[in-house]
C-alpha positions in Angstrom: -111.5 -23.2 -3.9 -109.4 -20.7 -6.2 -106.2 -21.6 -8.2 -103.1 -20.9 -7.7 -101.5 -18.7 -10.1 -98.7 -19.8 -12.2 -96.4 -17.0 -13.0 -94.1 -17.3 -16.2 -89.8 -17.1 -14.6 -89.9 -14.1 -17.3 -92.6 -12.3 -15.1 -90.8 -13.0 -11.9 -87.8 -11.5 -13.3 -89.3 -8.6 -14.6 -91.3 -7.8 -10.5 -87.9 -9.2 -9.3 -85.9 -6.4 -11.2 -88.5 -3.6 -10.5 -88.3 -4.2 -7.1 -84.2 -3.6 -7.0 -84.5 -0.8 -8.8 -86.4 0.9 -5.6 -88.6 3.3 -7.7 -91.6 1.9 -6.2 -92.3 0.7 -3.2 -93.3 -3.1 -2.5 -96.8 -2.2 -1.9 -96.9 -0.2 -5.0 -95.5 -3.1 -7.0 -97.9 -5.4 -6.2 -101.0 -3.4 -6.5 -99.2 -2.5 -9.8 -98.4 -6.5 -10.6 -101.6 -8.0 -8.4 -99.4 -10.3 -6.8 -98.6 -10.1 -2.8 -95.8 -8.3 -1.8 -94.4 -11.5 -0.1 -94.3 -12.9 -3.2 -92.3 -10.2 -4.6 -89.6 -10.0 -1.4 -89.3 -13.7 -2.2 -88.6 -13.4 -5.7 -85.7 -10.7 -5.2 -83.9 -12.6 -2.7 -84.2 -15.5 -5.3 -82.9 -13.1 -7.9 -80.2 -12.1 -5.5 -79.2 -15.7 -4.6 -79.1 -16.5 -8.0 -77.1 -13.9 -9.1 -73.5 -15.2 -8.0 -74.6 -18.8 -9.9 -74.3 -16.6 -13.1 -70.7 -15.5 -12.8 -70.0 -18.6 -11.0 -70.3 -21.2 -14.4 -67.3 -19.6 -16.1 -65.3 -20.9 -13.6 -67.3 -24.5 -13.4 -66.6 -24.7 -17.2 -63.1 -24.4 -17.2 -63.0 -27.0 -14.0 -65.1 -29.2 -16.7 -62.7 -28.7 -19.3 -59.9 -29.1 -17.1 -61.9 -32.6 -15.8 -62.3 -33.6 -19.2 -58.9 -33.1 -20.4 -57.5 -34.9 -17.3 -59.8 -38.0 -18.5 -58.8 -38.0 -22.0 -55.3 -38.1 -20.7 -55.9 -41.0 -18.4 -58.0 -43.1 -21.2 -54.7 -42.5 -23.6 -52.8 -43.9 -21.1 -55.0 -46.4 -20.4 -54.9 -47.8 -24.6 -51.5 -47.6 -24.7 -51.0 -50.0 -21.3 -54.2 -52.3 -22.7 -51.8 -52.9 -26.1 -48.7 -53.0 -24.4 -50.5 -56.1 -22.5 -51.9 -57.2 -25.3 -48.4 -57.6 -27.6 -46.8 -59.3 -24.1 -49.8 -61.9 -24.3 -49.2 -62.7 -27.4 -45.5 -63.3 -26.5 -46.7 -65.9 -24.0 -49.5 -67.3 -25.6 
């Protein structure tokens, strides 16, 4: 039984690309890149899809950041009520 190929993400970019630029046709791609031209529709819907994800992660940064910041804030608070307990037990104890 024959092996599947493995192709490299660097290659699938690459067929992915070639095939939005519409100079060739699919069929000419994959004679070109001896792959099926399945493959390659596949591939530039995936390169489509994932498209959007790249613009998207500026904005999931500054929602980390903004996260993170809001945490910091809350474990400052947080120390400051943990000694404030801490002088008031003393006062008891």
């Amino acid at each position: 039984m024959a092996k599947r190929k493995q192709h490299s993400p660097q290659f699938k970019a690459k067929v992915a690309l070639e095939a939005l630029k519409g100079i060739e046709t699919t069929q000419q791609l994959a004679a070109r890149f001896d792959i099926h031209p399945t493959q390659i529709s596949h591939w530039k819907r995936q390169l489509l899809d994932g498209a959007a994800a790249l613009f998207a992660n500026g904005k999931q940064k500054g929602n980390a950041e903004d996260h993170e910041a809001e945490l910091f804030e809350q474990i400052g608070r947080l120390k400051m009520e943990n000694e404030y307990l801490k002088k008031k037990a003393k006062r008891i104890g």
